[in-house]
C-alpha positions in Angstrom: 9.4 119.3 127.8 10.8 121.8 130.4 14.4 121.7 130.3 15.1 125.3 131.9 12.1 123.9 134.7 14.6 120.8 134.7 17.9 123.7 135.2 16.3 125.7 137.9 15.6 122.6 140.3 19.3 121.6 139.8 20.4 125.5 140.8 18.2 125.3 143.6 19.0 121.7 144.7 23.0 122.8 144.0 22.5 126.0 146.7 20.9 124.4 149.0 23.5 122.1 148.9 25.3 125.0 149.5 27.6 124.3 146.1 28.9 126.7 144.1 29.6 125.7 140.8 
C-alpha cells in the first residue's frame, strides 16, 4: 500500500489542473 505514491499523483493531477489548494 502506497498512500504517499497515492498523494503525489493527486498534487500533480491538482497542478496540472492548475489548482491550488
Amino acid at each position: 500500500m502506497k498512500v504517499w505514491e497515492r498523494i503525489e499523483s493527486l498534487r500533480k493531477r491538482m497542478r496540472e489542473e492548475d489548482i491550488d489548494v
